[in-house]
C-alpha positions as CSV (number, residue, x, y, z in Angstrom):
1,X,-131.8,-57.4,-176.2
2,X,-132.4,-56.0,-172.4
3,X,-131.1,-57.9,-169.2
4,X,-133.2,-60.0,-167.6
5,X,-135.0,-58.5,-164.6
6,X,-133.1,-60.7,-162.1
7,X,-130.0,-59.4,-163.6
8,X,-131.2,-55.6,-163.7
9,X,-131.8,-56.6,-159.6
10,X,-128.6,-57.9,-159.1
11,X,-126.7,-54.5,-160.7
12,X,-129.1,-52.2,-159.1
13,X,-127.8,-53.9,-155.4
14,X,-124.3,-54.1,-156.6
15,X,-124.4,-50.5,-157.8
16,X,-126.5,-49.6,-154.0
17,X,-123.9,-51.5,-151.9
18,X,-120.8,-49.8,-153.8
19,X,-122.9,-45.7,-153.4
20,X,-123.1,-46.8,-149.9
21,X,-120.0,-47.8,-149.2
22,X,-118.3,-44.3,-151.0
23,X,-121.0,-42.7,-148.6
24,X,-119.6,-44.4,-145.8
25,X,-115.7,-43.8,-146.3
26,X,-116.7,-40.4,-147.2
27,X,-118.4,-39.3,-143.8
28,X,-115.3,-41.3,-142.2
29,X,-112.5,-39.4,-143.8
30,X,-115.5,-36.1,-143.4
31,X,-115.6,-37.0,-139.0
32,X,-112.0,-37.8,-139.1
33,X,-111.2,-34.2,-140.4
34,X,-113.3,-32.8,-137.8
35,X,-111.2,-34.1,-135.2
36,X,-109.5,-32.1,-133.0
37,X,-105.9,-32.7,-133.8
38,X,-102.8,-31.8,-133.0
39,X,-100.8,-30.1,-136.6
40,X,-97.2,-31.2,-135.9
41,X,-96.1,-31.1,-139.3
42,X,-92.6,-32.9,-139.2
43,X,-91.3,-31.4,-136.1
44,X,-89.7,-33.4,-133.8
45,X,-91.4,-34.0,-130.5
46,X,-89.6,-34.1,-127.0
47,X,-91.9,-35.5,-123.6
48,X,-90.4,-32.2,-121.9
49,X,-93.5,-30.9,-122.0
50,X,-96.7,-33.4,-121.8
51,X,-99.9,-31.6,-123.8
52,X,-98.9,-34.3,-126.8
53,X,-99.5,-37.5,-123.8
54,X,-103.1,-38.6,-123.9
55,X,-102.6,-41.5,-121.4
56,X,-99.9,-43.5,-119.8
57,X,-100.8,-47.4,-119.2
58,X,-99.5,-50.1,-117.3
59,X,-95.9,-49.4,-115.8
60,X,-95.0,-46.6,-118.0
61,X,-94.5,-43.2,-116.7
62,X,-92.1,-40.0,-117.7
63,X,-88.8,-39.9,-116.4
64,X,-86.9,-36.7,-115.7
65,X,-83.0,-37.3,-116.9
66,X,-80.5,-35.0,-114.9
67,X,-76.7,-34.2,-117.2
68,X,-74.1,-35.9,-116.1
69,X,-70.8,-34.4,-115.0
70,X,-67.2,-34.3,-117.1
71,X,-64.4,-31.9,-117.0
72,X,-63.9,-28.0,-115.8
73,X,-64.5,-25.9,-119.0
74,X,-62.9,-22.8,-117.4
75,X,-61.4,-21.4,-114.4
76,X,-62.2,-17.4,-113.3
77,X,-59.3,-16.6,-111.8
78,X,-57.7,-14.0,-114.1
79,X,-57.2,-9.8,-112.1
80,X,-60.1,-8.5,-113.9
81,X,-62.3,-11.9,-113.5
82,X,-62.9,-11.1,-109.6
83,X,-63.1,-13.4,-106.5
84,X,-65.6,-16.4,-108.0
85,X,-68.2,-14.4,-109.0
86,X,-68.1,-15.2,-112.6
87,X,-71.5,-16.2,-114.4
88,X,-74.3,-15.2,-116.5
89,X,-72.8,-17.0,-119.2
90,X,-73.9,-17.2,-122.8
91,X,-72.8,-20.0,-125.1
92,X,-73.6,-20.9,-128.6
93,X,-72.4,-22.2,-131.4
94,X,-71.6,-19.7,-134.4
95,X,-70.5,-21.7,-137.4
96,X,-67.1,-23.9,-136.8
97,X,-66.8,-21.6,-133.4
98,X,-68.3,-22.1,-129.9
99,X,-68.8,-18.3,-128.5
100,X,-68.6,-17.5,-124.6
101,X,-69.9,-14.3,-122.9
102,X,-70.1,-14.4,-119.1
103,X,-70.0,-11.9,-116.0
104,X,-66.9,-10.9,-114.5
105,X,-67.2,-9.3,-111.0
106,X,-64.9,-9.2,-108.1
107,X,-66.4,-9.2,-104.5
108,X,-64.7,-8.7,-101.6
109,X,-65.2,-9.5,-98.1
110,X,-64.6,-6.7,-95.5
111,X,-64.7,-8.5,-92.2
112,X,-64.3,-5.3,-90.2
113,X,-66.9,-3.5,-91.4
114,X,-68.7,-6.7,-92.0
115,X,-69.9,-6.0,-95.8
116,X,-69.1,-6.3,-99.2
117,X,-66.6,-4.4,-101.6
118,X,-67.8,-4.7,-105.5
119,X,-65.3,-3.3,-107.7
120,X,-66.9,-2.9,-111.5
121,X,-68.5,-5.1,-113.8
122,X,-67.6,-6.7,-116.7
123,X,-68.5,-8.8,-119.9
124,X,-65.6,-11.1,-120.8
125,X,-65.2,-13.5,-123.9
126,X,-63.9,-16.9,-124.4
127,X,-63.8,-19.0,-127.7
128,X,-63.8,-22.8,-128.6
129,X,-63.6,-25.3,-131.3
130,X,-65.3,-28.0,-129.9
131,X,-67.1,-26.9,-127.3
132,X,-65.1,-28.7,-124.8
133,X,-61.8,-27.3,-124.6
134,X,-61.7,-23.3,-124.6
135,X,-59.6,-20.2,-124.4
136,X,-59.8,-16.9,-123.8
137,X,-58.4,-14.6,-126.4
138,X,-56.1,-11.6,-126.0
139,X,-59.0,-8.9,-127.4
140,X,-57.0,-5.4,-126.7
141,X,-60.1,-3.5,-126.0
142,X,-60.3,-2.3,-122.3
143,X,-57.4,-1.3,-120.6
144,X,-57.6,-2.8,-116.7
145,X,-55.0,-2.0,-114.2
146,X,-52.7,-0.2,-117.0
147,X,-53.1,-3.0,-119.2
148,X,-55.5,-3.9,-122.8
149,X,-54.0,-7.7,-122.7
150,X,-57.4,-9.2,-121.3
151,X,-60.7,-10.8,-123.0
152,X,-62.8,-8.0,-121.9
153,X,-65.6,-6.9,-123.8
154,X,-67.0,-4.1,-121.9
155,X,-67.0,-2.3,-118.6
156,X,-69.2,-0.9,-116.3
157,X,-69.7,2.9,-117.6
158,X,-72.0,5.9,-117.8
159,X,-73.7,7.0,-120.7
160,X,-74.6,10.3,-119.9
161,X,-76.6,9.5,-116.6
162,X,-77.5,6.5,-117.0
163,X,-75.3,3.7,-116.1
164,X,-74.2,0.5,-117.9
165,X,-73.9,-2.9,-116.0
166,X,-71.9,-4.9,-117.9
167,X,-71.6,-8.0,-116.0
168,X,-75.4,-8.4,-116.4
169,X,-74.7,-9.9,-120.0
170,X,-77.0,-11.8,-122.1
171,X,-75.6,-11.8,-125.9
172,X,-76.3,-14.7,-128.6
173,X,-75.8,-14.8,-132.2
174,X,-79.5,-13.1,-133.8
175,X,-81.1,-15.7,-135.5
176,X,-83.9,-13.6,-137.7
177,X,-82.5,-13.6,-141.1
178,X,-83.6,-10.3,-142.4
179,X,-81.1,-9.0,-139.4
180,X,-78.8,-6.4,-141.2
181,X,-75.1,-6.9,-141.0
182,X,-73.9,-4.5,-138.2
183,X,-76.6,-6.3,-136.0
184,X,-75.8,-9.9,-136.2
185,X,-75.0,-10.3,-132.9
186,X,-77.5,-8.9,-129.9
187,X,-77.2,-8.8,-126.6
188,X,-79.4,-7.2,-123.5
189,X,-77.5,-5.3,-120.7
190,X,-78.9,-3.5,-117.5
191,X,-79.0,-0.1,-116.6
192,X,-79.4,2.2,-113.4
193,X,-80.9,5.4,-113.8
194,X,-83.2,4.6,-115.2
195,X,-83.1,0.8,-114.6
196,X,-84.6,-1.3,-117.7
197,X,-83.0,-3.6,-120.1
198,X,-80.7,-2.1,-122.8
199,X,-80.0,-3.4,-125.8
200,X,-77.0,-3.5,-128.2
201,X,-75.9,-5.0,-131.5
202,X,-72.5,-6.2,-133.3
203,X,-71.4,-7.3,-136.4
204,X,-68.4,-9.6,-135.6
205,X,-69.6,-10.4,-131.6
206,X,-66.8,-8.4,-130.4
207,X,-67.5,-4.8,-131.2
208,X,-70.6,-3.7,-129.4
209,X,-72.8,-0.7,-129.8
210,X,-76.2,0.5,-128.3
211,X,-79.4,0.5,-130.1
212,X,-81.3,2.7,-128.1
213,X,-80.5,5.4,-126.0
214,X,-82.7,4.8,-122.9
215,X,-83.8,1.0,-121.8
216,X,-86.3,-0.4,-123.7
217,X,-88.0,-2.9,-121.2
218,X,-88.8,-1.2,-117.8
219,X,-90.9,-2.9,-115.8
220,X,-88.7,-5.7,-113.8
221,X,-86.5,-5.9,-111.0
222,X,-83.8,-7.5,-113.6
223,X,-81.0,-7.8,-110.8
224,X,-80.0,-11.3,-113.1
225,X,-79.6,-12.6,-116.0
226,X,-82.1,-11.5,-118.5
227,X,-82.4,-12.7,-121.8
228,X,-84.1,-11.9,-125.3
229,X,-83.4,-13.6,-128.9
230,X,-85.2,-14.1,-132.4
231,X,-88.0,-16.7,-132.2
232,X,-88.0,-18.3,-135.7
233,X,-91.0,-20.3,-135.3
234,X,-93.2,-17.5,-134.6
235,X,-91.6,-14.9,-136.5
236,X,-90.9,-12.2,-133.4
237,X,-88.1,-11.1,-130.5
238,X,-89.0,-12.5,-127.1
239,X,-87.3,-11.6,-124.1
240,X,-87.4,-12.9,-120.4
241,X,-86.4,-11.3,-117.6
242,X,-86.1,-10.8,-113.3
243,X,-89.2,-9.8,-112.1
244,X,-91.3,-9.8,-108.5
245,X,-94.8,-11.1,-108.9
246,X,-97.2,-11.5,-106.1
247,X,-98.9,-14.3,-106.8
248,X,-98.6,-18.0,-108.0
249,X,-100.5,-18.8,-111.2
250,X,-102.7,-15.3,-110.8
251,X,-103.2,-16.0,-107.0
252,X,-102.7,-13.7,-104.6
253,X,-100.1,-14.2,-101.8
254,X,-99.7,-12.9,-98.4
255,X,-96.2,-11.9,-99.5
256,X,-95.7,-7.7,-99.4
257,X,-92.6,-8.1,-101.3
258,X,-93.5,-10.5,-104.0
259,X,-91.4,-13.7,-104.8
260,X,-88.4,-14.0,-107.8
261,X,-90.4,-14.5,-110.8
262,X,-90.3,-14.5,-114.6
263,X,-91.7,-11.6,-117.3
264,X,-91.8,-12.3,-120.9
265,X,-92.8,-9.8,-123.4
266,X,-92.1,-10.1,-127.9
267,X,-91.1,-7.5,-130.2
268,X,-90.7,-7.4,-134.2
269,X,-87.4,-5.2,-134.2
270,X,-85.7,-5.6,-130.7
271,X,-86.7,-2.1,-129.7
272,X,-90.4,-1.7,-129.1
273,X,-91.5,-4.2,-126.6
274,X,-95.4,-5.6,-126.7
275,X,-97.6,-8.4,-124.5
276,X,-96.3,-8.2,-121.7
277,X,-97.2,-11.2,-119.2
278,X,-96.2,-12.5,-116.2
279,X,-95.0,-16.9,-117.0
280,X,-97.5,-19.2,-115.4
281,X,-96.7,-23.1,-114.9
282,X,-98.8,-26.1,-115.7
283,X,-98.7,-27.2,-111.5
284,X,-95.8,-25.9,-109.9
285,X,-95.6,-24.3,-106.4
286,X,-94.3,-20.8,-105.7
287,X,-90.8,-20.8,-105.7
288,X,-88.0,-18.2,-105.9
289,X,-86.7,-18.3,-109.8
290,X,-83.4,-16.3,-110.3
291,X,-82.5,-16.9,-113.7
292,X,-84.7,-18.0,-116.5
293,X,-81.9,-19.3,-118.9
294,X,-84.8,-20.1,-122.1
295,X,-84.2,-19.9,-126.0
296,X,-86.0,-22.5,-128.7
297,X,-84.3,-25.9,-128.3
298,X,-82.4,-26.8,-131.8
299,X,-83.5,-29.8,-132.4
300,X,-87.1,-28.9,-131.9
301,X,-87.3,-25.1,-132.3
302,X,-91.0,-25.1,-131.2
303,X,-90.6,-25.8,-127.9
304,X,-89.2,-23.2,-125.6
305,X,-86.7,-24.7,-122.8
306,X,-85.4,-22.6,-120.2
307,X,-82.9,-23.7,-117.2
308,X,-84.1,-21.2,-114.5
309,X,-81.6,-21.3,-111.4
310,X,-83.9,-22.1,-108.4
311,X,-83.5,-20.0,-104.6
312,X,-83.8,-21.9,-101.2
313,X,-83.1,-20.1,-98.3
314,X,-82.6,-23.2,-95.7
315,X,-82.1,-21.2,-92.9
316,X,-79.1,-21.7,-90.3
317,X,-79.3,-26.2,-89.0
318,X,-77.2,-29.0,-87.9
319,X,-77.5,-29.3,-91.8
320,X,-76.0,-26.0,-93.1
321,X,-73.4,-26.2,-90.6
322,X,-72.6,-29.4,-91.7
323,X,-71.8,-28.5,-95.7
324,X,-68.9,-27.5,-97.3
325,X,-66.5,-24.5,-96.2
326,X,-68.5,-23.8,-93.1
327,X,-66.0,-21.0,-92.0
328,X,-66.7,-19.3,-95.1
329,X,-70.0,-19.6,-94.8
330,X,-70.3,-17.8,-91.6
331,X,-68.1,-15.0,-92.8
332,X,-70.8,-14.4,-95.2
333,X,-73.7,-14.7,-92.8
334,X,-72.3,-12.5,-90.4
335,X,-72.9,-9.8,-93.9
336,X,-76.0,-11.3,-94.7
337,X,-77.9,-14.0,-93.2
338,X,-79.4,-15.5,-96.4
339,X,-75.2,-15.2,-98.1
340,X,-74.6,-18.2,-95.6
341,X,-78.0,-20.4,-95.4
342,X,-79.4,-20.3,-99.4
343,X,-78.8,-23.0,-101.5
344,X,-79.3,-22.7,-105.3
345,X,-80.3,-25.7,-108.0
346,X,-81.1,-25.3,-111.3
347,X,-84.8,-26.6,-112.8
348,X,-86.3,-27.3,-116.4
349,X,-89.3,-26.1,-118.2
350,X,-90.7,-25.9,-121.3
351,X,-93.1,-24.4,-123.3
352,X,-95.7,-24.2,-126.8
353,X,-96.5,-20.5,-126.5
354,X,-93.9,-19.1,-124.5
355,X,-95.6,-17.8,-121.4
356,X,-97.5,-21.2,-120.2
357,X,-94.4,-23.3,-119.1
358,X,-94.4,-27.4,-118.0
359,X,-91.7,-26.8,-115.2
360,X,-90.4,-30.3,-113.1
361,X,-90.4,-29.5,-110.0
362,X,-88.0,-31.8,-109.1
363,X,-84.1,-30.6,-109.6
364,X,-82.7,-30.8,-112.9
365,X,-79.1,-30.6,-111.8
366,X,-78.8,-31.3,-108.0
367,X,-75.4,-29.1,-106.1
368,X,-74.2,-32.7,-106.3
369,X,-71.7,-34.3,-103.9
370,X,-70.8,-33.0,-100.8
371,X,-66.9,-31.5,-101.6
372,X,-65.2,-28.0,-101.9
373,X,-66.3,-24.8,-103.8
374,X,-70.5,-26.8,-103.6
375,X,-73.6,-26.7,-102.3
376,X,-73.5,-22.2,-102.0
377,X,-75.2,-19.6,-102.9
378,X,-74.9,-19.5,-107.0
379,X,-74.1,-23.0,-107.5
380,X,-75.0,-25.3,-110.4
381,X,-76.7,-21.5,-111.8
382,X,-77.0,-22.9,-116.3
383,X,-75.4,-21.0,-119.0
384,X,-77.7,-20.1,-121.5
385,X,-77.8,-22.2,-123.4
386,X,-77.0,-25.4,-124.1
387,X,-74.5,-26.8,-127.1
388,X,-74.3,-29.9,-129.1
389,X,-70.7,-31.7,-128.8
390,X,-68.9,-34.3,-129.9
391,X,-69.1,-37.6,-127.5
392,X,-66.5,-39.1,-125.6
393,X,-67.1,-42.9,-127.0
394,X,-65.7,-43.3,-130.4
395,X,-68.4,-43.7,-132.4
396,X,-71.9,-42.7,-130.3
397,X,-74.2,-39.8,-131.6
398,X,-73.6,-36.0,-129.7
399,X,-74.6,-35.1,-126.7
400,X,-75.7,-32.2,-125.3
401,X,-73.0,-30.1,-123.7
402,X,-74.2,-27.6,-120.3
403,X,-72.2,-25.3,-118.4
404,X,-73.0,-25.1,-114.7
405,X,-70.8,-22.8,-112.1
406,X,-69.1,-24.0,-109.4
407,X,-66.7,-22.5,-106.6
408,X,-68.9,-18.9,-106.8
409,X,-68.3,-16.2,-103.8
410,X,-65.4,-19.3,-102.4
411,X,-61.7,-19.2,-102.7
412,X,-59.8,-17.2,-105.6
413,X,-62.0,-18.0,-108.7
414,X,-64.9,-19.5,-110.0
415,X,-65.5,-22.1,-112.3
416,X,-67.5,-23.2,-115.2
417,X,-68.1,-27.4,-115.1
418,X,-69.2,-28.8,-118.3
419,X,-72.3,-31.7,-118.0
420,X,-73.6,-34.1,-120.5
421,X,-76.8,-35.1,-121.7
422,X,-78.7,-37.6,-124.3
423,X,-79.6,-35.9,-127.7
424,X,-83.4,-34.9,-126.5
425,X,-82.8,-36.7,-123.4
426,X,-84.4,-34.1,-120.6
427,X,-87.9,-36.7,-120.4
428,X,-88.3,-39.7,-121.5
429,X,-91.3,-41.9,-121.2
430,X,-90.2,-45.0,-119.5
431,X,-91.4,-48.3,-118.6
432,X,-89.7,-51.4,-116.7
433,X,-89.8,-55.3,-117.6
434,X,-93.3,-55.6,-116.7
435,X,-94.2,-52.8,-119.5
436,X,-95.9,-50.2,-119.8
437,X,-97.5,-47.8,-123.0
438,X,-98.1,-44.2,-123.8
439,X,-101.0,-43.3,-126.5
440,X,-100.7,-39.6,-127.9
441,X,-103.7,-36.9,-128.5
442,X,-104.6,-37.2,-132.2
443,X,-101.8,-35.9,-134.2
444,X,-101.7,-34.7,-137.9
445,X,-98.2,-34.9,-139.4
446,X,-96.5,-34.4,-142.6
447,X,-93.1,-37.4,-143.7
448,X,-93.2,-40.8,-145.1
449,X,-91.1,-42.0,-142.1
450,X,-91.3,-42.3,-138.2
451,X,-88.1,-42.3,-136.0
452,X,-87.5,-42.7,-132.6
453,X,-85.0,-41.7,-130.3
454,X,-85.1,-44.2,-128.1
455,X,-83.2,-46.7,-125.7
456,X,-83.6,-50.0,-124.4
457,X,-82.0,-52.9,-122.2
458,X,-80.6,-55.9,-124.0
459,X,-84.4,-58.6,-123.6
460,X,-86.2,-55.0,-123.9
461,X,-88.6,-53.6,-127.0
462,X,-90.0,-50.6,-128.4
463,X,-93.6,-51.3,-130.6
464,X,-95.4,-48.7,-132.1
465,X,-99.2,-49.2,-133.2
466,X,-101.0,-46.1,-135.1
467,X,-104.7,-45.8,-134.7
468,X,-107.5,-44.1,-135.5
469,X,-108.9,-40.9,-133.6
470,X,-111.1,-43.4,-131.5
471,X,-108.2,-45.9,-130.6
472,X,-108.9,-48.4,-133.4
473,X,-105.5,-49.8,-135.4
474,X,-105.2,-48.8,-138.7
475,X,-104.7,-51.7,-141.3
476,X,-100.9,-52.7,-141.5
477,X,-100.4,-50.6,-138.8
478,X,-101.1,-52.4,-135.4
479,X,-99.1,-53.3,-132.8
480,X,-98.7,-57.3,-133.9
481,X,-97.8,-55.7,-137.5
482,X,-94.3,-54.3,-135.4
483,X,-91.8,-55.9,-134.8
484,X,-90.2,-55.3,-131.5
485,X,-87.3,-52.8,-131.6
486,X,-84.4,-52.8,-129.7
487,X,-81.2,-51.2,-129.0
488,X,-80.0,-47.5,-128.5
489,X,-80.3,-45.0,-130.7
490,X,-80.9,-41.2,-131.3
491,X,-82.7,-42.3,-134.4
492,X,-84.0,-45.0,-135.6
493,X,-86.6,-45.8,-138.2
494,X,-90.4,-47.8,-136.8
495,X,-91.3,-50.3,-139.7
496,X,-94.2,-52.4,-140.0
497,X,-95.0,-55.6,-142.0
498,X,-96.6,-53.4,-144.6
499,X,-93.0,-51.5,-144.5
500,X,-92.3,-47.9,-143.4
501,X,-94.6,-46.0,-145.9
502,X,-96.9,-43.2,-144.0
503,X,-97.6,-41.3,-147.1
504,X,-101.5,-42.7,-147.0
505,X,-102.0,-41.1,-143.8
506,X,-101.1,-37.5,-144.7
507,X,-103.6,-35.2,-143.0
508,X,-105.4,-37.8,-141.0
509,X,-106.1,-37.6,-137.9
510,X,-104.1,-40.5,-135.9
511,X,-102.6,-41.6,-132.4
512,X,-99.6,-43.3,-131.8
513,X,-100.0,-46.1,-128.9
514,X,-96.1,-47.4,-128.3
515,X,-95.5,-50.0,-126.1
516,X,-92.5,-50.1,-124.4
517,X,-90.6,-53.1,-121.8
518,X,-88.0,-52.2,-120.4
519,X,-87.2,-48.9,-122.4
520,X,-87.1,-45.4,-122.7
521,X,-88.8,-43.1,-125.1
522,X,-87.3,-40.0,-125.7
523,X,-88.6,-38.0,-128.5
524,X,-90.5,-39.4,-132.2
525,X,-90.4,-37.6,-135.6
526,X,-92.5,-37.9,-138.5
527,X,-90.3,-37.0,-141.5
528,X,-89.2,-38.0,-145.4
């Protein structure tokens, strides 16, 4: 027996209404995968850098945190060490062991003949086990002064005609795990005659041996620091170095001479140097840049961070007179004007691609208190590169550990101060009592789980809505559906009502909208 015809109505609507409705979600999820979104997998994302910040409501804006300061790591004041010029140091951490390279060079005033007296250059080594307390090792290598009881590495020396500058030492542990075993170690050195970058290898990171026989990166002024290491995220070498551009962001300046700038260029095997490029910043003025101190942040090995040392000449005031060891000061003026009147500071920058950087313009790590062996040429110059160590309170998460140099071209040694920062804790996005909220770009992300490193006063809160690409909340996922999260932690899961499950949204297009009063934001991840 056939239906009735009401009833053959009725099925035909029901069956209309449920082919529409799997038309409809299916042109959604179709427009939501053409959305322009940002793949971040399950990395973990920092506010160093802002291309993830779609818009900042209400009170909330980003916050640059400055390290705090602790104890004096090392003092330079060894024969061989020199007169506190020590720096350029590079600091990592190789299995249970915290490594140390760093520039030893003696300078000395000759007030008769009003000029300076370098003896050689060197690269020494020191050693730690917790990246606080540290030693320098009896190595036996290179004899000084009738003597092989000293932690140097290597000496100034020719190789043929061209000569070696050791103290310009930039050495880390190589990261690229296809790197065979006599080359586990890398460093870059300058050379004279020709001038370039050089670089060597080592299997234990004491033993060290050129890899090429002339300098491998040429074009540069490289009188600094200058750096190259294994970029696991993108699979290649990338150095930085000293270089003199003329121009700021591609524009061309009145300057003959140029200005103190940065050159980056990658490589697949350390040798044979490609892409060349001068760095370029989001909206930064032109400003003398002496160091560059990056390498991939280890928590979020994406993101490029550098430390670069920043160069002020303030010119002879009332002001200049007024800081620290003025005597001293005028003794090197009297050699060279800008020796007595600049002022050095060290910045932070970051970066996606390596060559387009996000640098604050504002001082990461001032000179600091007005008091002896500060506020000179070369102070507060970064190691590169920063360490995770144990904290202080029993208890709390690691910190970040930095290594800034104090006391350089003053009294009978320099010094290496040790400074503190949050896990992730360079930017934060931050709001007061009256609140404030920060909605990402669309995102695409891979984990089950969201965490937060995040911090906030005792009445604040932390609430984390995810939407859709056009700023709509996603069922069980708005901002009513969180409850407000408080406290202070490097990582701490954001549940909702509907629970902590973001399996559904794999692949979707989404922004995160977190309110925050009274709080700080420092970094989210999207993991299992």
């Amino acid at each position: 027996m056939f239906p009735s015809t009401a009833a053959n109505v009725a099925s035909s609507i029901v069956f209309m209404f449920a082919f529409s409705v799997q038309i409809g979600t299916a042109a959604a999820q179709s427009d939501a995968s053409d959305v322009q979104a940002v793949d971040i997998g399950s990395q973990r994302e920092l506010f160093v850098e802002d291309s993830l910040i779609e818009q900042l409501k209400g009170e909330a804006k980003l916050q640059l945190h400055h390290p705090q300061p602790q104890e004096i790591a090392l003092v330079f004041d060894d024969p061989w060490e020199g007169t506190g010029t020590s720096g350029f140091h590079c600091i990592f951490q190789d299995g249970d062991l915290y490594r140390m390279y760093y520039k030893a060079w003696n300078i000395a005033f000759d007030e008769t003949k009003k000029r300076i007296r370098p003896s050689p250059g060197a690269t020494c080594y020191a050693e730690s086990d917790d990246g606080i307390h540290w030693r320098k090792p009896n190595l036996g290598l290179v004899e000084f002064q009738g003597t092989t009881e000293n932690n140097i590495v290597l000496l100034d020396h020719l190789m043929g005609s061209m000569k070696l500058n050791a103290g310009y030492v930039a050495a880390t542990k190589d990261a690229n795990p296809a790197a065979p075993h006599d080359a586990r170690y890398k460093a870059m050195f300058v050379t004279s005659n020709p001038k370039g970058m050089l670089p060597f290898k080592s299997a234990d990171g004491i033993h060290w041996k050129p890899m090429a026989e002339a300098p491998v990166i040429t074009n540069g002024a490289f009188d600094s620091q200058n750096v190259a290491f294994w970029d696991g995220v993108r699979g290649e070498y990338r150095a930085y170095w000293r270089h003199f551009s003329h121009g700021d962001n591609n524009t061309a300046t009145a300057n003959p001479t140029g200005i103190r700038s940065i050159r980056t260029a990658t490589s697949k095997d350390f040798l044979h140097w490609e892409n060349e490029a001068d760095l370029t910043y989001v909206d930064s003025p032109e400003e003398a840049l002496y160091t560059n101190v990056i390498k991939p942040y280890h928590r979020a090995p994406h993101l490029l961070i550098g430390f670069p040392m920043r160069y002020h000449d303030r010119a002879w005031s009332k002001s200049t007179e007024a800081l620290p060891e003025r005597e001293h000061r005028e003794k090197r003026r009297a050699i060279n004007l800008r020796y007595g009147t600049a002022v050095t500071d060290s910045l932070v920058m970051a970066s996606r691609d390596g060559v387009r950087f996000k640098r604050w313009n504002e001082s990461f790590l001032r000179p600091g208190p007005e008091r002896p062996d500060t506020w000179n040429y070369g102070h507060q110059a970064l190691g590169w590169h920063l360490v995770e160590t144990k904290s202080a309170l029993p208890g709390a998460p690691d910190e970040l550990s930095f290594y800034a140099t104090e006391s350089y071209w003053t009294g009978k040694g320099s010094a290496l101060r040790r400074y503190t920062l949050r896990l992730d804790g360079f930017v934060s996005v931050e709001a007061k009592a009256a609140g404030g909220e920060v909605i990402t770009k669309p995102l695409r992300f891979r984990g089950e789980n969201l965490f937060l490193n995040f911090s906030t006063s005792a009445a604040g809160s932390v609430r984390v809505e995810i939407q859709s690409p056009d700023g709509k909340p996603l069922p069980g996922f708005a901002l009513e559906d969180c409850d407000p999260i408080f406290g202070d932690s490097v990582e701490r899961q954001a549940i909702w009502n509907s629970g902590s499950d973001l399996a559904s949204l794999h692949g979707q297009a989404v922004r995160l909208r977190v309110v925050l009063a009274d709080a700080n934001l420092y970094a989210f991840q999207f993991r299992d």
